[in-house]
C-alpha positions in Angstrom: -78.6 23.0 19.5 -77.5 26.8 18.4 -75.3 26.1 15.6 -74.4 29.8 15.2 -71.5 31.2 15.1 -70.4 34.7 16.3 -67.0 36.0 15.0 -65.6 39.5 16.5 -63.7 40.2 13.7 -64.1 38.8 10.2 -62.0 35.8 8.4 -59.3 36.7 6.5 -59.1 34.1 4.0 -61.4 31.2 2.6 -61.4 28.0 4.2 -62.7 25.5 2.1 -65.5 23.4 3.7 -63.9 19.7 2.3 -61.1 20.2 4.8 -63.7 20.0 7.3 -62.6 23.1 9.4 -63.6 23.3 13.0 -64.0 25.3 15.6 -62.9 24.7 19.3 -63.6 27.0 22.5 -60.5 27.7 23.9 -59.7 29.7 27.4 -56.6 32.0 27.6 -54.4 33.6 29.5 -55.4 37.3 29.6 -54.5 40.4 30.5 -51.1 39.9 31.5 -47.5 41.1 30.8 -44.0 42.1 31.3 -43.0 45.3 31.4 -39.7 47.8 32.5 -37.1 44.9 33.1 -33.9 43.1 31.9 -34.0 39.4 31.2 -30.3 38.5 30.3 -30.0 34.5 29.5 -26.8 33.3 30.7 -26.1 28.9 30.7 -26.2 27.9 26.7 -27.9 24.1 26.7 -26.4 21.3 25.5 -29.3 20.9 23.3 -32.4 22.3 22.5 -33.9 25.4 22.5 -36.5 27.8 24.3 -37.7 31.2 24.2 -36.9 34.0 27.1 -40.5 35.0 26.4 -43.2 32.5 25.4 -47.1 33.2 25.2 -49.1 30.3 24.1 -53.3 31.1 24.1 -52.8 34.1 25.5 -54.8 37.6 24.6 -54.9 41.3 25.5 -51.2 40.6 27.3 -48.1 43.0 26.3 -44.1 42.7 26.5 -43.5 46.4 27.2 -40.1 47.9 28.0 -38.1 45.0 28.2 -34.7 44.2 27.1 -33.8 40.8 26.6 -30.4 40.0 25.9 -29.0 36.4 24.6 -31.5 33.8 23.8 -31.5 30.1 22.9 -34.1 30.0 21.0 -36.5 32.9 20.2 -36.7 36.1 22.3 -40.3 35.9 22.6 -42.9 33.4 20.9 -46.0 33.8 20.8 -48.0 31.1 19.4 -52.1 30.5 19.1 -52.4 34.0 20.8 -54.2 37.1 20.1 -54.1 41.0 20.8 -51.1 41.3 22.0 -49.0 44.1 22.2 -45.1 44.2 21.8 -43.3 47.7 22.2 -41.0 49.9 23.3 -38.3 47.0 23.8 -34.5 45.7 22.7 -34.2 42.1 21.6 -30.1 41.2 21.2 -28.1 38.5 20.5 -28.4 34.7 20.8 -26.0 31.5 21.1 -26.4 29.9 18.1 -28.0 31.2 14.9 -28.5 28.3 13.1 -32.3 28.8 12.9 -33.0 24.9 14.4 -35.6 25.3 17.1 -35.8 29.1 16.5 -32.1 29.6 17.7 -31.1 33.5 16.9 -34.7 34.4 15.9 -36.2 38.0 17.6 -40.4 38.2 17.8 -41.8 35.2 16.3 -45.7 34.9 15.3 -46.8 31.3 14.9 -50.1 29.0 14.8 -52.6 31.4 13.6 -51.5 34.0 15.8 -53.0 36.9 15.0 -54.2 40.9 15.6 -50.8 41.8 17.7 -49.2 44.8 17.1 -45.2 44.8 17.4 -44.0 48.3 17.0 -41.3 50.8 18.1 -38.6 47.8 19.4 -34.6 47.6 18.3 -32.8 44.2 16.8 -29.6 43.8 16.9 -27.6 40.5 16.0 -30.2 38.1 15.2 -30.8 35.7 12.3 -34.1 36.4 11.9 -35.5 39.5 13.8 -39.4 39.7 13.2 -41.0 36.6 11.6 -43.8 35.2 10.5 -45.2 31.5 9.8 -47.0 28.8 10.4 -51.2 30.7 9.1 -50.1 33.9 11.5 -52.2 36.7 10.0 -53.8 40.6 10.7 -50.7 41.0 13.0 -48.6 44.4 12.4 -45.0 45.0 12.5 -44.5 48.7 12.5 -41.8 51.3 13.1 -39.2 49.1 14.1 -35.0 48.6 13.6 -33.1 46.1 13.0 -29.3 46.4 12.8 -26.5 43.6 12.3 -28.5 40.5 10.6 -26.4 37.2 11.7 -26.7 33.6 10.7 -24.5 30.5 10.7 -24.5 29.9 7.1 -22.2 31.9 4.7 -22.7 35.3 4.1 -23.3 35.9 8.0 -25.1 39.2 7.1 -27.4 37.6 4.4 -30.7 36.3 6.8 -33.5 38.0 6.7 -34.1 39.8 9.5 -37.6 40.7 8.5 -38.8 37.2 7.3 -41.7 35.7 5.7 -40.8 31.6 6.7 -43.5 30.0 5.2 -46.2 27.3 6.2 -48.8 29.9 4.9 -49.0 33.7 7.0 -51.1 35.9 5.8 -52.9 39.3 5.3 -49.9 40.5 8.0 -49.2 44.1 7.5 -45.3 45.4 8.1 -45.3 49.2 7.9 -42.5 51.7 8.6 -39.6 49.3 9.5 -35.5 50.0 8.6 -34.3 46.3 8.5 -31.5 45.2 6.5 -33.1 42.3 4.4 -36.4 41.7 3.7 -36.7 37.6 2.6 -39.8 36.0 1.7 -38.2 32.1 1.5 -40.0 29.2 0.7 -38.1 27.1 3.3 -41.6 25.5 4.6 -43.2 26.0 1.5 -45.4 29.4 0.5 -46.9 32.1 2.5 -50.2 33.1 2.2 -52.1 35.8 0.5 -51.6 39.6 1.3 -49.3 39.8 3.1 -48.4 43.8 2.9 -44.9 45.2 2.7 -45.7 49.4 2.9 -43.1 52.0 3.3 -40.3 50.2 4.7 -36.2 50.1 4.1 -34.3 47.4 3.3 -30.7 48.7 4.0 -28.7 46.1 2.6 -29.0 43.1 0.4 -32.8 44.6 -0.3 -36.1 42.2 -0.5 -35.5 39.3 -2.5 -38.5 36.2 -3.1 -37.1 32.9 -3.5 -38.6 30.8 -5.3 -40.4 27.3 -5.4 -41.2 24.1 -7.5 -43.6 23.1 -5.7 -45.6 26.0 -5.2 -45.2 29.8 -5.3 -45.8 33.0 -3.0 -48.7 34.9 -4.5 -50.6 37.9 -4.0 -48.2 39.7 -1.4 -48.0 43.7 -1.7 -45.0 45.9 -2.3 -46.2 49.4 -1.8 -43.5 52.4 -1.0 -40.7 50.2 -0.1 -37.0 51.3 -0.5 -33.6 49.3 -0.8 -30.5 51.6 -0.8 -27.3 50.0 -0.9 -25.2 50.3 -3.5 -22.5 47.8 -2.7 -21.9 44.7 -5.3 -25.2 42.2 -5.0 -27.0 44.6 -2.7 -30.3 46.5 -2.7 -31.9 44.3 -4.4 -35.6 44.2 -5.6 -36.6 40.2 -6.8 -40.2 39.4 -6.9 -41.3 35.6 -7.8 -44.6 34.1 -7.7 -47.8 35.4 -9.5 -50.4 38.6 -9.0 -47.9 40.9 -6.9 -49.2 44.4 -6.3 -46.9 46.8 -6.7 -46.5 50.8 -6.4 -44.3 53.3 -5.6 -41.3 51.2 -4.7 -38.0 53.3 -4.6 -35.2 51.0 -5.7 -31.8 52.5 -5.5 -33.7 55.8 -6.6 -35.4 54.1 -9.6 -39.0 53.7 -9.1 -41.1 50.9 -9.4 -43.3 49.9 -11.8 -42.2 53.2 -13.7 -45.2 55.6 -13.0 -46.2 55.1 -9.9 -44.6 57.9 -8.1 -47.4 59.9 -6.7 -48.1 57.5 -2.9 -50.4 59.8 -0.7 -51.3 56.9 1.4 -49.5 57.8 5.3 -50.5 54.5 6.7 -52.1 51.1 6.8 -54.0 51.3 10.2 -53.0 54.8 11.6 -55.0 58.1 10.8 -52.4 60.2 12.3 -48.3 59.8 13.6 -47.9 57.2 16.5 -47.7 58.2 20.3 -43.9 57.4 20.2 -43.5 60.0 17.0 -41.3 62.9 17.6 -43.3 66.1 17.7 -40.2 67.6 14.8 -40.3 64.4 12.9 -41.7 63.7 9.2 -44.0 61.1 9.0 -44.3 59.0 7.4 -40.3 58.9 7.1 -39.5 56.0 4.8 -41.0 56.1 1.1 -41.7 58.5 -1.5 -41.7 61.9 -1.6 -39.2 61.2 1.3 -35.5 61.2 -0.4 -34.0 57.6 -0.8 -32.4 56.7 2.8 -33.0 60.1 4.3 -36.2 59.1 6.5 -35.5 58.0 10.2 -37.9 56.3 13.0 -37.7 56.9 16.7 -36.5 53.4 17.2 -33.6 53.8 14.8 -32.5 57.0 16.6 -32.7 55.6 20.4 -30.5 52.7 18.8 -28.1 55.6 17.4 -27.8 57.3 20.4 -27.0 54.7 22.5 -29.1 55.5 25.4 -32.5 54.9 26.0 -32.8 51.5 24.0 -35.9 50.7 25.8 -39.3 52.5 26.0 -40.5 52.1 29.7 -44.4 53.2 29.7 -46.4 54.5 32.7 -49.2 52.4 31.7 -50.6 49.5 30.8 -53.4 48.7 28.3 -54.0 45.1 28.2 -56.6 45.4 25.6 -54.8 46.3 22.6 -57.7 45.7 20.1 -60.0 48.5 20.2 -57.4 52.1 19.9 -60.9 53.9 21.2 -61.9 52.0 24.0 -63.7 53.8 27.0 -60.7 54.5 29.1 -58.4 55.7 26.8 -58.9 59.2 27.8 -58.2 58.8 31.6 -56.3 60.8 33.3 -55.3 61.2 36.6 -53.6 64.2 38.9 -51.3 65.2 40.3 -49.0 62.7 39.7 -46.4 62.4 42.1 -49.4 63.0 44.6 -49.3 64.2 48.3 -52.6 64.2 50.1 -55.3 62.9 47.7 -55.2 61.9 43.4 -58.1 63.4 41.0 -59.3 60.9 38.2 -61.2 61.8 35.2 -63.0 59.5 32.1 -64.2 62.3 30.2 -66.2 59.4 27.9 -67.0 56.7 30.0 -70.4 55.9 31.4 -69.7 52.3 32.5 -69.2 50.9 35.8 -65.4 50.8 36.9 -63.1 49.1 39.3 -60.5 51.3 40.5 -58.1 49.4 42.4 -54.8 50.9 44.1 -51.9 48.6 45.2 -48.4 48.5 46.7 -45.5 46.8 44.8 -46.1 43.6 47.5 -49.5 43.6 45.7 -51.5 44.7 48.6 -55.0 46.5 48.1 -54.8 49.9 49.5 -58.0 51.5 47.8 -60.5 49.9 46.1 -64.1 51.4 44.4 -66.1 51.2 42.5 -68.1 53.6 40.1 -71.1 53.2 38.3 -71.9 55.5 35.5 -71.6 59.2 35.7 -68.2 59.1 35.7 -67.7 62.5 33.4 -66.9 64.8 36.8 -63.7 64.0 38.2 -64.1 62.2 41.4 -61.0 62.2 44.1 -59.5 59.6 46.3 -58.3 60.4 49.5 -54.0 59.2 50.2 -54.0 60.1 54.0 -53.6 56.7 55.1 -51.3 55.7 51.8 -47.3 56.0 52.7 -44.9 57.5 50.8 -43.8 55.1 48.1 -44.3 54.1 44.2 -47.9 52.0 43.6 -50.0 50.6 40.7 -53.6 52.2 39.9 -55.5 49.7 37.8 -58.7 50.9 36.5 -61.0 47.9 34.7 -64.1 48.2 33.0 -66.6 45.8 30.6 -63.6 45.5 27.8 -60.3 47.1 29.3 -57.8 46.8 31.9 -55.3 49.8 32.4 -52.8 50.2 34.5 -50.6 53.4 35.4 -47.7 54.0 38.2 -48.5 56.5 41.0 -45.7 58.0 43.3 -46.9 59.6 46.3 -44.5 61.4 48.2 -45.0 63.2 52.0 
Protein backbone atom coordinates (compact mmCIF):
# COMPACT_ATOMS: atom_id res chain seq x y z
CA UNK A 1 0.00 0.00 0.00
CA UNK A 2 1.46 3.69 -1.08
CA UNK A 3 1.26 5.40 2.13
CA UNK A 4 2.38 8.74 0.46
CA UNK A 5 0.97 11.60 0.64
CA UNK A 6 0.91 14.49 -2.01
CA UNK A 7 -0.18 17.97 -0.74
CA UNK A 8 -0.63 20.86 -3.61
CA UNK A 9 -0.01 23.45 -1.30
CA UNK A 10 1.83 23.23 1.97
CA UNK A 11 0.30 22.97 5.70
CA UNK A 12 -0.03 25.91 7.47
CA UNK A 13 0.27 24.99 10.98
CA UNK A 14 1.59 21.88 13.01
CA UNK A 15 -0.71 19.14 13.71
CA UNK A 16 0.51 17.14 16.42
CA UNK A 17 0.67 13.40 15.51
CA UNK A 18 -1.08 12.31 19.32
CA UNK A 19 -4.33 13.71 18.03
CA UNK A 20 -4.13 11.18 15.42
CA UNK A 21 -4.89 13.40 12.42
CA UNK A 22 -6.33 11.85 9.25
CA UNK A 23 -6.85 12.30 6.02
CA UNK A 24 -10.08 11.49 3.97
CA UNK A 25 -10.66 11.73 0.02
CA UNK A 26 -13.35 13.82 -0.45
CA UNK A 27 -15.23 14.78 -3.99
CA UNK A 28 -16.57 18.31 -4.58
CA UNK A 29 -18.66 20.31 -6.22
CA UNK A 30 -16.57 22.22 -8.84
CA UNK A 31 -16.40 24.72 -11.11
CA UNK A 32 -19.58 26.33 -10.47
CA UNK A 33 -21.16 29.65 -9.56
CA UNK A 34 -23.50 32.51 -9.41
CA UNK A 35 -22.97 35.37 -11.06
CA UNK A 36 -25.01 38.99 -12.41
CA UNK A 37 -28.26 38.46 -10.33
CA UNK A 38 -30.46 39.67 -7.33
CA UNK A 39 -31.46 37.21 -4.62
CA UNK A 40 -33.77 39.21 -2.29
CA UNK A 41 -35.08 36.88 0.78
CA UNK A 42 -38.52 37.82 1.55
CA UNK A 43 -40.70 35.21 4.38
CA UNK A 44 -38.62 35.54 7.97
CA UNK A 45 -38.99 31.81 9.70
CA UNK A 46 -40.40 31.15 12.65
CA UNK A 47 -37.24 29.60 13.64
CA UNK A 48 -34.02 28.78 12.44
CA UNK A 49 -31.74 30.01 10.15
CA UNK A 50 -30.09 29.51 6.61
CA UNK A 51 -27.88 31.15 4.27
CA UNK A 52 -29.02 32.73 0.69
CA UNK A 53 -25.74 31.32 -0.50
CA UNK A 54 -24.30 28.00 0.87
CA UNK A 55 -21.19 26.04 -0.52
CA UNK A 56 -20.28 23.03 1.39
CA UNK A 57 -17.07 20.80 -0.40
CA UNK A 58 -17.12 22.84 -3.09
CA UNK A 59 -13.77 24.32 -5.14
CA UNK A 60 -12.82 26.53 -7.96
CA UNK A 61 -16.69 27.98 -7.79
CA UNK A 62 -17.26 31.90 -7.54
CA UNK A 63 -20.26 34.32 -6.27
CA UNK A 64 -19.68 37.00 -8.79
CA UNK A 65 -21.89 40.09 -9.20
CA UNK A 66 -24.58 39.28 -7.04
CA UNK A 67 -26.62 41.30 -4.70
CA UNK A 68 -28.23 39.69 -2.05
CA UNK A 69 -30.46 41.59 0.03
CA UNK A 70 -32.02 40.31 3.57
CA UNK A 71 -30.88 37.08 4.86
CA UNK A 72 -31.79 34.73 7.84
CA UNK A 73 -28.93 33.56 8.41
CA UNK A 74 -25.59 34.21 6.59
CA UNK A 75 -25.47 35.70 3.11
CA UNK A 76 -23.26 33.19 1.84
CA UNK A 77 -21.40 30.14 3.79
CA UNK A 78 -19.02 28.49 2.68
CA UNK A 79 -17.94 25.68 4.74
CA UNK A 80 -15.19 22.65 4.03
CA UNK A 81 -14.54 24.40 0.59
CA UNK A 82 -11.66 25.59 -1.29
CA UNK A 83 -10.56 28.19 -4.12
CA UNK A 84 -13.28 30.05 -4.29
CA UNK A 85 -13.76 33.28 -5.39
CA UNK A 86 -16.22 36.01 -3.97
CA UNK A 87 -16.27 39.49 -5.84
CA UNK A 88 -17.61 42.23 -7.22
CA UNK A 89 -20.95 41.86 -4.99
CA UNK A 90 -23.48 43.77 -2.24
CA UNK A 91 -24.46 41.75 0.81
CA UNK A 92 -27.36 43.90 2.92
CA UNK A 93 -29.36 43.53 5.58
CA UNK A 94 -30.88 40.55 7.56
CA UNK A 95 -33.99 39.85 9.99
CA UNK A 96 -32.51 39.36 13.04
CA UNK A 97 -28.98 40.11 14.16
CA UNK A 98 -28.73 38.30 17.08
CA UNK A 99 -25.75 36.17 15.74
CA UNK A 100 -27.68 32.61 16.75
CA UNK A 101 -27.34 30.40 13.70
CA UNK A 102 -25.41 33.07 11.84
CA UNK A 103 -28.47 35.54 11.74
CA UNK A 104 -27.10 39.16 10.33
CA UNK A 105 -23.71 37.67 9.44
CA UNK A 106 -22.23 38.73 5.51
CA UNK A 107 -19.39 36.01 3.99
CA UNK A 108 -18.68 33.51 6.51
CA UNK A 109 -15.54 31.00 6.18
CA UNK A 110 -15.92 27.84 8.30
CA UNK A 111 -14.55 24.15 8.74
CA UNK A 112 -11.08 24.53 7.41
CA UNK A 113 -12.19 26.49 4.58
CA UNK A 114 -9.46 27.70 3.04
CA UNK A 115 -7.48 29.57 -0.22
CA UNK A 116 -10.66 31.80 -1.26
CA UNK A 117 -10.25 35.12 -2.12
CA UNK A 118 -13.15 37.67 -1.13
CA UNK A 119 -12.43 41.05 -2.52
CA UNK A 120 -13.97 44.21 -3.98
CA UNK A 121 -17.82 43.53 -2.39
CA UNK A 122 -19.93 46.29 -0.17
CA UNK A 123 -21.66 45.45 3.50
CA UNK A 124 -24.09 47.31 4.67
CA UNK A 125 -26.21 46.55 7.99
CA UNK A 126 -24.83 43.44 9.12
CA UNK A 127 -23.69 42.24 12.52
CA UNK A 128 -20.87 40.63 11.37
CA UNK A 129 -19.87 41.37 7.72
CA UNK A 130 -16.71 39.12 6.88
CA UNK A 131 -15.85 36.39 9.42
CA UNK A 132 -13.82 33.79 10.15
CA UNK A 133 -13.93 30.56 12.45
CA UNK A 134 -14.06 27.25 13.06
CA UNK A 135 -9.61 26.32 11.57
CA UNK A 136 -10.56 28.57 8.20
CA UNK A 137 -7.08 29.55 7.00
CA UNK A 138 -4.86 31.09 3.72
CA UNK A 139 -8.25 32.72 2.77
CA UNK A 140 -7.97 36.60 1.80
CA UNK A 141 -10.29 39.35 2.41
CA UNK A 142 -9.18 42.26 0.44
CA UNK A 143 -10.35 45.71 -0.73
CA UNK A 144 -13.69 45.54 0.64
CA UNK A 145 -16.47 48.05 2.57
CA UNK A 146 -18.34 47.73 5.13
CA UNK A 147 -20.84 50.50 6.29
CA UNK A 148 -23.52 50.56 9.15
CA UNK A 149 -22.35 47.47 11.63
CA UNK A 150 -25.74 46.34 13.46
CA UNK A 151 -26.34 43.86 16.25
CA UNK A 152 -29.05 43.15 18.76
CA UNK A 153 -27.12 43.77 21.79
CA UNK A 154 -26.56 47.37 23.09
CA UNK A 155 -24.49 49.56 21.38
CA UNK A 156 -26.15 48.49 17.90
CA UNK A 157 -23.07 49.82 16.08
CA UNK A 158 -20.53 48.03 18.29
CA UNK A 159 -20.16 44.21 16.31
CA UNK A 160 -17.53 43.66 14.55
CA UNK A 161 -18.08 43.73 11.11
CA UNK A 162 -14.66 42.31 10.31
CA UNK A 163 -14.52 39.45 12.88
CA UNK A 164 -12.16 36.93 14.05
CA UNK A 165 -14.93 34.42 16.06
CA UNK A 166 -12.84 31.93 17.31
CA UNK A 167 -12.70 28.01 17.35
CA UNK A 168 -9.08 28.47 15.95
CA UNK A 169 -8.71 30.41 12.04
CA UNK A 170 -5.66 30.87 10.97
CA UNK A 171 -2.80 32.30 8.77
CA UNK A 172 -5.98 34.33 7.04
CA UNK A 173 -4.73 37.49 5.43
CA UNK A 174 -7.26 40.74 5.41
CA UNK A 175 -5.69 43.41 3.33
CA UNK A 176 -7.00 46.81 2.14
CA UNK A 177 -10.45 46.75 3.81
CA UNK A 178 -12.51 50.19 5.33
CA UNK A 179 -14.74 48.45 7.97
CA UNK A 180 -15.93 50.09 10.97
CA UNK A 181 -14.69 47.57 13.71
CA UNK A 182 -12.25 45.19 13.66
CA UNK A 183 -12.95 42.48 16.74
CA UNK A 184 -10.92 39.59 17.45
CA UNK A 185 -13.45 38.02 20.41
CA UNK A 186 -12.88 34.96 22.14
CA UNK A 187 -16.56 33.97 22.14
CA UNK A 188 -15.61 30.27 21.01
CA UNK A 189 -12.40 30.42 22.45
CA UNK A 190 -8.92 31.63 20.60
CA UNK A 191 -8.05 32.04 17.02
CA UNK A 192 -5.18 30.64 15.63
CA UNK A 193 -1.74 31.73 14.70
CA UNK A 194 -1.10 34.48 11.95
CA UNK A 195 -3.67 35.62 11.23
CA UNK A 196 -2.60 39.14 9.29
CA UNK A 197 -4.33 42.36 9.69
CA UNK A 198 -2.27 44.77 6.74
CA UNK A 199 -3.25 48.18 5.76
CA UNK A 200 -6.77 48.27 6.64
CA UNK A 201 -9.26 51.07 8.40
CA UNK A 202 -11.21 50.70 11.16
CA UNK A 203 -13.60 53.75 11.00
CA UNK A 204 -15.13 53.64 14.18
CA UNK A 205 -14.78 52.02 17.49
CA UNK A 206 -11.17 50.74 16.01
CA UNK A 207 -9.72 46.96 16.58
CA UNK A 208 -10.04 45.89 19.89
CA UNK A 209 -8.83 42.01 21.33
CA UNK A 210 -10.91 40.69 23.96
CA UNK A 211 -9.57 38.74 26.14
CA UNK A 212 -9.69 35.17 27.76
CA UNK A 213 -9.15 33.05 30.91
CA UNK A 214 -8.95 30.16 29.45
CA UNK A 215 -6.67 30.85 26.75
CA UNK A 216 -5.41 33.76 24.63
CA UNK A 217 -5.12 34.92 20.85
CA UNK A 218 -1.48 34.81 20.03
CA UNK A 219 0.77 35.53 17.24
CA UNK A 220 -1.75 37.60 14.94
CA UNK A 221 -0.14 40.55 12.85
CA UNK A 222 -1.01 44.29 12.88
CA UNK A 223 0.92 45.81 10.12
CA UNK A 224 -0.23 49.43 8.52
CA UNK A 225 -3.60 49.49 10.08
CA UNK A 226 -5.49 52.72 10.86
CA UNK A 227 -8.44 53.62 13.26
CA UNK A 228 -9.68 57.29 12.89
CA UNK A 229 -12.48 58.31 14.91
CA UNK A 230 -12.21 60.61 17.31
CA UNK A 231 -15.55 60.48 19.04
CA UNK A 232 -15.62 59.34 22.99
CA UNK A 233 -14.46 55.40 23.26
CA UNK A 234 -13.69 55.28 19.57
CA UNK A 235 -10.64 54.44 17.37
CA UNK A 236 -9.37 52.36 19.47
CA UNK A 237 -6.15 50.23 19.29
CA UNK A 238 -6.37 47.07 22.22
CA UNK A 239 -4.12 44.18 21.74
CA UNK A 240 -4.32 41.11 24.33
CA UNK A 241 -2.72 37.83 24.06
CA UNK A 242 1.16 37.22 23.68
CA UNK A 243 3.90 37.60 20.58
CA UNK A 244 1.81 40.16 18.41
CA UNK A 245 3.73 41.57 15.45
CA UNK A 246 3.29 44.92 15.07
CA UNK A 247 4.48 47.90 12.58
CA UNK A 248 3.50 50.86 11.16
CA UNK A 249 0.03 51.07 12.73
CA UNK A 250 -1.52 54.68 12.37
CA UNK A 251 -3.72 55.25 15.42
CA UNK A 252 -5.63 58.43 15.45
CA UNK A 253 -2.28 59.77 13.71
CA UNK A 254 0.04 58.36 16.40
CA UNK A 255 2.04 55.63 15.22
CA UNK A 256 2.59 52.37 16.47
CA UNK A 257 5.14 50.88 18.13
CA UNK A 258 6.81 54.50 17.89
CA UNK A 259 9.49 54.06 15.03
CA UNK A 260 8.06 52.12 12.78
CA UNK A 261 7.05 54.60 10.21
CA UNK A 262 8.87 53.76 7.06
CA UNK A 263 6.10 50.57 5.49
CA UNK A 264 7.33 49.97 1.80
CA UNK A 265 5.46 46.72 1.69
CA UNK A 266 2.24 47.43 -1.24
CA UNK A 267 0.83 44.10 -0.57
CA UNK A 268 0.48 40.67 0.89
CA UNK A 269 -0.19 38.58 -2.31
CA UNK A 270 -0.32 41.23 -5.19
CA UNK A 271 2.81 42.49 -7.09
CA UNK A 272 0.92 45.17 -8.68
CA UNK A 273 -2.79 47.22 -8.14
CA UNK A 274 -5.87 44.82 -8.60
CA UNK A 275 -7.91 44.55 -12.06
CA UNK A 276 -10.83 46.48 -10.26
CA UNK A 277 -8.14 49.48 -9.35
CA UNK A 278 -8.89 52.82 -10.82
CA UNK A 279 -6.29 53.72 -13.37
CA UNK A 280 -6.05 57.64 -11.17
CA UNK A 281 -6.08 55.83 -7.87
CA UNK A 282 -3.13 55.53 -5.20
CA UNK A 283 -2.51 52.26 -4.23
CA UNK A 284 -2.16 51.04 -1.86
CA UNK A 285 -4.75 53.68 -0.37
CA UNK A 286 -5.06 52.86 3.27
CA UNK A 287 -1.77 53.02 5.62
CA UNK A 288 1.24 55.02 5.87
CA UNK A 289 2.66 57.41 3.87
CA UNK A 290 -1.11 57.71 2.90
CA UNK A 291 -2.60 60.62 5.30
CA UNK A 292 -4.89 59.26 8.22
CA UNK A 293 -8.52 58.59 6.64
CA UNK A 294 -7.68 60.15 3.25
CA UNK A 295 -7.20 56.69 1.28
CA UNK A 296 -10.36 55.30 -0.63
CA UNK A 297 -11.05 51.74 -2.39
CA UNK A 298 -13.13 51.24 -5.45
CA UNK A 299 -15.69 49.41 -3.32
CA UNK A 300 -16.06 52.32 -0.93
CA UNK A 301 -16.65 54.74 -3.85
CA UNK A 302 -19.37 52.51 -5.89
CA UNK A 303 -21.14 52.40 -2.33
CA UNK A 304 -20.77 56.40 -2.22
CA UNK A 305 -22.12 56.88 -5.42
CA UNK A 306 -24.93 54.96 -5.15
CA UNK A 307 -24.92 53.33 -8.40
CA UNK A 308 -23.15 50.53 -9.55
CA UNK A 309 -23.16 48.55 -6.14
CA UNK A 310 -22.41 45.42 -7.96
CA UNK A 311 -19.49 44.40 -10.25
CA UNK A 312 -20.98 42.29 -13.13
CA UNK A 313 -17.88 40.52 -14.99
CA UNK A 314 -17.83 39.25 -18.63
CA UNK A 315 -16.07 36.23 -17.44
CA UNK A 316 -15.70 33.52 -15.50
CA UNK A 317 -12.57 31.86 -14.01
CA UNK A 318 -13.54 28.97 -12.00
CA UNK A 319 -10.00 28.28 -11.07
CA UNK A 320 -9.08 30.96 -8.80
CA UNK A 321 -5.86 29.33 -7.44
CA UNK A 322 -3.16 29.74 -9.95
CA UNK A 323 -3.39 34.05 -11.08
CA UNK A 324 -1.05 32.61 -14.17
CA UNK A 325 -2.77 29.89 -15.41
CA UNK A 326 -2.65 29.05 -19.29
CA UNK A 327 -5.77 30.96 -20.36
CA UNK A 328 -5.48 33.91 -18.64
CA UNK A 329 -4.29 35.77 -21.64
CA UNK A 330 -7.29 34.84 -23.97
CA UNK A 331 -8.80 37.04 -25.82
CA UNK A 332 -11.39 36.98 -28.23
CA UNK A 333 -12.75 39.54 -31.19
CA UNK A 334 -14.75 41.26 -32.13
CA UNK A 335 -16.97 41.22 -29.52
CA UNK A 336 -20.37 42.00 -30.27
CA UNK A 337 -19.53 39.72 -33.38
CA UNK A 338 -21.40 39.59 -36.87
CA UNK A 339 -20.20 36.89 -39.18
CA UNK A 340 -17.41 34.95 -37.50
CA UNK A 341 -15.23 35.51 -33.65
CA UNK A 342 -11.21 35.41 -33.67
CA UNK A 343 -9.67 33.62 -30.47
CA UNK A 344 -6.15 33.92 -29.39
CA UNK A 345 -3.94 32.10 -26.23
CA UNK A 346 -0.89 33.71 -26.88
CA UNK A 347 0.74 31.15 -24.02
CA UNK A 348 -1.00 28.08 -24.24
CA UNK A 349 0.14 24.89 -25.85
CA UNK A 350 -2.44 22.57 -24.29
CA UNK A 351 -5.34 20.89 -25.82
CA UNK A 352 -8.68 22.97 -25.38
CA UNK A 353 -12.34 22.61 -25.42
CA UNK A 354 -14.04 25.55 -26.79
CA UNK A 355 -17.58 25.25 -26.33
CA UNK A 356 -20.30 27.88 -27.51
CA UNK A 357 -23.93 27.90 -26.03
CA UNK A 358 -27.27 29.70 -26.05
CA UNK A 359 -28.77 30.97 -22.72
CA UNK A 360 -31.28 27.52 -22.96
CA UNK A 361 -27.84 25.81 -22.72
CA UNK A 362 -27.71 24.46 -26.16
CA UNK A 363 -24.35 23.55 -27.92
CA UNK A 364 -23.95 25.66 -30.90
CA UNK A 365 -20.12 25.15 -31.56
CA UNK A 366 -18.03 22.90 -30.15
CA UNK A 367 -13.83 22.11 -30.91
CA UNK A 368 -11.37 21.23 -29.94
CA UNK A 369 -7.60 22.33 -30.24
CA UNK A 370 -4.65 20.57 -29.62
CA UNK A 371 -1.45 22.45 -29.19
CA UNK A 372 -0.31 25.18 -31.34
CA UNK A 373 -2.68 27.29 -30.27
CA UNK A 374 -0.33 30.68 -30.41
CA UNK A 375 -2.00 31.81 -34.08
CA UNK A 376 -5.34 32.97 -33.66
CA UNK A 377 -7.77 30.54 -35.03
CA UNK A 378 -11.53 31.83 -36.14
CA UNK A 379 -14.92 30.36 -35.74
CA UNK A 380 -17.44 30.70 -38.26
CA UNK A 381 -21.21 32.47 -36.76
CA UNK A 382 -23.17 32.02 -40.06
CA UNK A 383 -25.47 29.59 -38.80
CA UNK A 384 -25.47 31.30 -35.02
CA UNK A 385 -28.62 33.89 -34.59
CA UNK A 386 -28.63 37.08 -33.37
CA UNK A 387 -28.67 36.91 -29.63
CA UNK A 388 -26.36 37.02 -26.26
CA UNK A 389 -24.34 33.40 -25.64
CA UNK A 390 -21.67 31.82 -23.34
CA UNK A 391 -18.05 30.82 -24.80
CA UNK A 392 -16.50 28.47 -22.29
CA UNK A 393 -13.02 27.58 -22.99
CA UNK A 394 -11.51 24.50 -20.71
CA UNK A 395 -8.20 23.17 -20.50
CA UNK A 396 -6.07 20.55 -18.08
CA UNK A 397 -6.52 23.11 -14.84
CA UNK A 398 -9.09 25.92 -15.95
CA UNK A 399 -12.47 26.61 -16.97
CA UNK A 400 -13.36 30.20 -18.31
CA UNK A 401 -16.15 31.53 -19.34
CA UNK A 402 -16.98 34.92 -21.28
CA UNK A 403 -20.39 36.43 -22.78
CA UNK A 404 -20.57 36.86 -26.57
CA UNK A 405 -23.28 39.04 -28.31
CA UNK A 406 -23.66 38.50 -31.89
CA UNK A 407 -25.69 40.81 -33.64
CA UNK A 408 -26.97 40.62 -37.66
Amino acid sequence: MDNNLLIESGLRIDYSAELNPEVRPVVPISNSGIQCLKIQRLDEPVEGSGANIYMYMAANCFVRGVESDTSVGAHVSVNSSLNILIDGNYFHHAFTFDGTGMRGYGVALSMHTSECLITNNIFRYLRHAMMIKTGSNGNIFSYNYSIEPHRSEPIPDASGDISFHGHYPFSNLWEGNIAQNIVIDHYWGPSGPYNTLFRNRAELWGIIMTTSALMETDKQNFVGSETTSTELLHGLYILTGTDQFEYGNNILGNILPPGTTDLPDNSYYLDEAPDFWGEFMEWPSVGIPVELGTGNIPAKMRYESGQNYTICPDSIITDIDEPGNTLSDLRIWPNPAISYLNISVPRSNNTISISLYNLLGKTEYSRIIKNNFNEPITIPLDHVRRGIYLITFVDDKTTITRKLIVTK
